[in-house]
N, C-alpha and C positions, 0 to 999 in steps of 0.2 A: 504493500500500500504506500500511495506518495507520504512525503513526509509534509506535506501542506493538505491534506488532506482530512479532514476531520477523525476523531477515534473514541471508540467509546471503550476502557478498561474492562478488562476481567474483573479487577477488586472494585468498581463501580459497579458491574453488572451484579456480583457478590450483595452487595447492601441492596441496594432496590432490590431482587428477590429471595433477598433474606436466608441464602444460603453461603456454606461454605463456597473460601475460594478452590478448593482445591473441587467441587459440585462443578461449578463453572468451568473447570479446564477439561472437567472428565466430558463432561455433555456437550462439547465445542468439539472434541475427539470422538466419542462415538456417533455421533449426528452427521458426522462428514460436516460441522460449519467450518465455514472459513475464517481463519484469525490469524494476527503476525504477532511475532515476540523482538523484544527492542527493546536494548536496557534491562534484561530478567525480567521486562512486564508484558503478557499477553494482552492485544487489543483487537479491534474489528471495527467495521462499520458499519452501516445502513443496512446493508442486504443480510449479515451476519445478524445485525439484531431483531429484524423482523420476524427470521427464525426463531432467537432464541426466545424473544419476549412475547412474541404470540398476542402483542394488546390488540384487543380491541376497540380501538380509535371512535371516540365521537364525534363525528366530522365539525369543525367549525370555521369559522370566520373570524378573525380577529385585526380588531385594527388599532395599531399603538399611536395613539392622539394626543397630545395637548399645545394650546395654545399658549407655548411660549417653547422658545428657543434654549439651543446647551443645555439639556437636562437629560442626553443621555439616548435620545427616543433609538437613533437610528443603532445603538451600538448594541445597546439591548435587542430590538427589534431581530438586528442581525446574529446575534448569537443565539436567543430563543430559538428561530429558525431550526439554526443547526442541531442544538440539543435536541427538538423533538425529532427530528433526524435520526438524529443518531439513537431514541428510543423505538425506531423501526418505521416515523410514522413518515407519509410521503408527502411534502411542504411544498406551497408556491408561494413565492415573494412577491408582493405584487407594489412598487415606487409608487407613490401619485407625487412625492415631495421634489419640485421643478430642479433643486439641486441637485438630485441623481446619488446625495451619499449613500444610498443602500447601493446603486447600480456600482458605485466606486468600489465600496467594498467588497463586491465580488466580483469586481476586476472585468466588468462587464464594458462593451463599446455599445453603448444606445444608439447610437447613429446608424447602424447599420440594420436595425431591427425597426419595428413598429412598435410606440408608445402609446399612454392612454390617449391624448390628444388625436392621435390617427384613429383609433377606434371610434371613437366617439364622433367626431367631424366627416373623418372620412370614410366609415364605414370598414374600415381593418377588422381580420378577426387579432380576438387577444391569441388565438392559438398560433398566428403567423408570430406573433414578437417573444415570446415562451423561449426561454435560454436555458439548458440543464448546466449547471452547474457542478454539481456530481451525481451520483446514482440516488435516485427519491428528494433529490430537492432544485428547485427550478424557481427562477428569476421573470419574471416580468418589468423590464427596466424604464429608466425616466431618463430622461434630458430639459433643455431649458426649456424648448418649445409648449410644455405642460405647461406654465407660466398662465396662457391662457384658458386653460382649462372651463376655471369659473364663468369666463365671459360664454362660453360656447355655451355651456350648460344651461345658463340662462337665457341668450339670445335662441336658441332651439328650443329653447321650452321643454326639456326634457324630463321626465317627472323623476322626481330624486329618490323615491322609494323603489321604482324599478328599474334605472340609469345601471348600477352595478351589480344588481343579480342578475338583471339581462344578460350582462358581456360576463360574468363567469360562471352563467350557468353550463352553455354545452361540456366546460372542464371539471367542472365540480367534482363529480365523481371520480374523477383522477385524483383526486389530494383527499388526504386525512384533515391537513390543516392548509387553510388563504390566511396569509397575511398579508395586511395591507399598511405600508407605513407612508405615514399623513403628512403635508406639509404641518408646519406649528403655527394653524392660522382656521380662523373661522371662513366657510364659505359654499359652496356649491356641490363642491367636489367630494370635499371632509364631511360632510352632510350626507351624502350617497356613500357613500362609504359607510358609516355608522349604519343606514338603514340594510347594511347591506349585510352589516355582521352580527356576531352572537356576543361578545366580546370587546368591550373598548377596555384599553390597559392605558396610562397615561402615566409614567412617569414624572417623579418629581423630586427636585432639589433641595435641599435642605437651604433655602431663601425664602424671602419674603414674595419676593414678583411671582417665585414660582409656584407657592398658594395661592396666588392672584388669578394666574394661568391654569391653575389646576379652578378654582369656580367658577371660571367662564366655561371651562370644557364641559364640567357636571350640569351647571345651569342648561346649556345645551343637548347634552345628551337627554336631557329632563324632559325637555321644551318638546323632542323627536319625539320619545317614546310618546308623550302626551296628543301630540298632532297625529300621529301617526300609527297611535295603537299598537305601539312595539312593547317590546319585554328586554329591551336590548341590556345587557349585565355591564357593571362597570369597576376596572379594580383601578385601585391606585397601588404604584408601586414606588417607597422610597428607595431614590436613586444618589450615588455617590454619599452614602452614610460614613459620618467618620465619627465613632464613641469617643472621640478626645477633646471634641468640640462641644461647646454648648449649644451651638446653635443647630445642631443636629440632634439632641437629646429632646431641642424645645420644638422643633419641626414635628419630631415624633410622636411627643406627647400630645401636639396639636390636634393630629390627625388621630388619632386614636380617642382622643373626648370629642371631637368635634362631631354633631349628630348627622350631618349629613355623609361623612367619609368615615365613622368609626367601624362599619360593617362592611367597607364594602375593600379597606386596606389592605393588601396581601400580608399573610405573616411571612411571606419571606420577603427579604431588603435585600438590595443588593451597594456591598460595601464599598467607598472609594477607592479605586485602583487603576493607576497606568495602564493596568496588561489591556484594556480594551483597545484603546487607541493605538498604543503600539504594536499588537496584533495587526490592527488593519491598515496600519501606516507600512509595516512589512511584508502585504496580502495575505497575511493567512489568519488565523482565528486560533481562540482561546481554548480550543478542543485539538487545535494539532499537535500541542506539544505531551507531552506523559505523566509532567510532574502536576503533583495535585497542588493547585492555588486557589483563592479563596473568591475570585472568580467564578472559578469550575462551579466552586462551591454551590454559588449565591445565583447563580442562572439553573443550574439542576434544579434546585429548590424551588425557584420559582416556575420554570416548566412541567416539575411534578403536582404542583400546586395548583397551575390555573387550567393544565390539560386532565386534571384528576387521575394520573397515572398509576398511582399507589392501588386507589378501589378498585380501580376498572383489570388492572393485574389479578388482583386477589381474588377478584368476582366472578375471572372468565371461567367459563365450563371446562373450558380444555386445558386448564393449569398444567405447565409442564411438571410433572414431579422428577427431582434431581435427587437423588439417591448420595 
């Protein structure tokens, strides 16, 4: 397997099904799965785990939102991806945000493909602009041209609750999980989108602006469900936490008394750390390398968390049993 490559460990596979490691090496070897060893650690990818983990995926929609900038959306957004990936499930990434940082970070050329803008304007299927990226995860990319997006949407009149189930529905059935990552702005676009998903996730900073940003996002998701008769779920996820600061301790206690965000805050946070950035400043991601960092950590957690991976394992009929 490449070494930029995503990898999901043996001694991870170990803890999520709550067996030995040495259950894991045995059942990799009698099953005929495929895995590589590197550093005395056994690992695998996507096609390997779908074998072993057997989940049965809830299909959904998810769209990582809020209105306000630097708070993490696209680094998250992009490593989520890969984690449920790499728990077997089959991902499409799907840009609407006109800067293209997801399309960046997976190293994609937009130019050469069809964006949302041509879908929408020009009648593109989304399956023509569809990039694999590696085995069960796939890109839908962005460039500047989305810029206009909002204007088209509203100048066509195109009704906003079925604008983006329309264009992904002939693919649906291909992906366990859509994600859609949002510019950090209110508008037309990000409006279809939400109606579009099961799931808004919205990242947030231990600042003040970006409590600000996080209740215009809620206020709005509020405003849809109510217009619109949705059910749409919404979590908040605190991002770049650092326990040494106080103004991360008082961010946290915020949201956890505050009535409108106390239920709906993920218990997992994901903690301040370089490796995102520098991951994707050096094209690869926080899952290619072996060593366990607190990263790894804080993105499992919350991919086991908002995909309910833990029950839906433990629930299936066909439980592997590892001896």
């Amino acid at each position: 397997m490449d070494n930029l490559y995503a990898k999901m460990t043996a001694s991870d596979a170990s803890v999520f099904m709550q067996v030995s490691l040495q259950s894991i090496h045995k059942h990799l070897k009698t099953k005929d799965i495929e895995s590589f060893k590197s550093q005395n650690r056994v690992y695998f990818g996507f096609e390997s785990a779908r074998k072993l983990f057997s989940i049965p995926f809830e299909k959904k929609v998810i769209s990582f939102q809020i209105v306000k900038g630097g708070t993490g959306k696209t680094s998250i957004a992009y490593s989520f991806a890969i984690r449920a990936n790499l728990y077997g499930a089959r991902v499409l990434c799907i840009d609407l945000d006109q800067q293209g940082n997801l399309t960046h970070a997976f190293s994609v050329d937009p130019n050469i493909v069809p964006v949302m803008i041509d879908v929408v304007k020009n009648n593109a299927e989304l399956s023509d602009g569809i990039v694999n990226i590696s085995p069960g995860l796939d890109l839908f990319p962005s460039r500047i041209d989305n810029a206009i997006l909002d204007n088209e949407i509203m100048l066509g009149r195109f009704p906003l609750e079925q604008l983006y189930l329309k264009i992904i529905e002939p693919i649906r059935e291909n992906y366990d999980l859509i994600i859609f990552d949002c510019p950090p702005a209110l508008g037309h676009s990000v409006a279809s989108s939400t109606l579009a998903s099961d799931i808004i996730i919205s990242p947030v900073t231990p600042e003040q602006f970006g409590l600000s940003g996080l209740k215009i996002t809620y206020d709005e998701v509020k405003i849809l469900n109510k217009n619109y008769l949705k059910d749409i779920k919404m979590k908040v996820l605190l991002n770049k936490f650092d326990s040494r600061t106080a103004l991360s301790s008082e961010v946290l206690r915020t949201l956890i008394n505050d009535e409108s965000f106390k239920d709906i805050t993920c218990n997992a946070l994901v903690r301040s750390n370089q490796e995102f950035s520098n991951t994707i400043f050096a094209g690869t991601n926080i899952y290619s390398s072996l060593k366990n960092t607190s990263a790894k950590e804080d993105i499992d957690l919350l991919v086991r968390e908002v995909l309910n991976l833990d029950e839906l394992y433990n629930k299936k009929t066909n439980k592997i049993e590892l001896m």
